[in-house]
N, C-alpha and C positions, 0 to 999 in steps of 0.2 A: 057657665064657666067664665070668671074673671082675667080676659087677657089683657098684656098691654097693648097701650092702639097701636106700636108698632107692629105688634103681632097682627093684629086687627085688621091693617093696614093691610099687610102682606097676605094676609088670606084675601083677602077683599081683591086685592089686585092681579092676585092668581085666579080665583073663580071669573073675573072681567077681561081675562087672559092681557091684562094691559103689565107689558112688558118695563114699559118706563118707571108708571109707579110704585111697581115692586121694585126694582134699581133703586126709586128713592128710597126704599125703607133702607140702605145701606148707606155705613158711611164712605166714604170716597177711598179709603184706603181698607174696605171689606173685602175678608178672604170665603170662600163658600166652597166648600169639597162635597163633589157629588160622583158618582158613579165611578168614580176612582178616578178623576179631573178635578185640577184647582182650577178657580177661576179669582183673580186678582183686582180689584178694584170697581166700581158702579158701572164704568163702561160694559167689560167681561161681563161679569153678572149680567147686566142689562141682553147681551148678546147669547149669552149661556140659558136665560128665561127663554127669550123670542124663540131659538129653536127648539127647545123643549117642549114650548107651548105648540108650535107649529106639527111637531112630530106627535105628541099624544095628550094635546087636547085636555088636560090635568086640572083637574078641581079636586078642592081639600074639605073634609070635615073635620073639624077639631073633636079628638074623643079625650083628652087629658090635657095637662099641661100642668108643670112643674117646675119651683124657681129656687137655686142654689145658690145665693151672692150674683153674681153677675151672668153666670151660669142660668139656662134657660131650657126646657125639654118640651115642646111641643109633639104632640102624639097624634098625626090626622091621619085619615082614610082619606087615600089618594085613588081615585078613579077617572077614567080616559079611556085611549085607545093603546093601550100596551096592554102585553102579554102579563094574565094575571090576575088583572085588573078589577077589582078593587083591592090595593094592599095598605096596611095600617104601616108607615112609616114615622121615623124619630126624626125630627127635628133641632139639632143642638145648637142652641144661639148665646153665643155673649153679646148683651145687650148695654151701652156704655150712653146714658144720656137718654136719648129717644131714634138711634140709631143703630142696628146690627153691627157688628164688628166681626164677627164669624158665625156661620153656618153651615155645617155638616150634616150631612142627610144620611142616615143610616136604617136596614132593614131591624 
């Protein structure tokens, strides 16, 4: 599967659970809606990973991915310590340069 290395990036730094370098795949003014929370800017993000990561431990496989103009759809099996576990999530990114600009996570 041919991703871009931002994407690449962000998986990589999720499976290494390293909360900074995912933050950087964002740009400074990146919006990320997750579990029915925004989170506003690389800081947030950065803060909204660390406890995720701390809470269930999440590592991604990529099973697809799909690119619509700026528009972006990452498909990975998400596995951890949450209930469920392993689930295939969507991943919605506008991607602007070599930086995220939004990400939405949906079932």
């Amino acid at each position: 599967m041919n991703l871009p290395k931002v994407i690449t990036d962000l998986v990589k730094a999720q499976d290494d659970f390293d909360s900074v370098a995912y933050a950087n795949c964002f740009s400074d003014t990146a919006i990320v809606f997750d579990e029915g929370k925004t989170y506003n800017g690389r800081k947030e993000i950065e803060r909204w990973i660390a406890d995720s990561n701390e809470r269930y431990k999440s590592v991604m496989k990529p099973v697809s991915y799909e690119e619509n103009g700026t528009e972006s759809i990452l498909k990975a099996e998400v596995s951890g310590t949450f209930p469920g576990s392993p689930i295939v999530l969507k991943f919605h990114f506008d991607i602007v340069g070599e930086q995220i600009q939004h990400l939405k996570v949906t079932d």
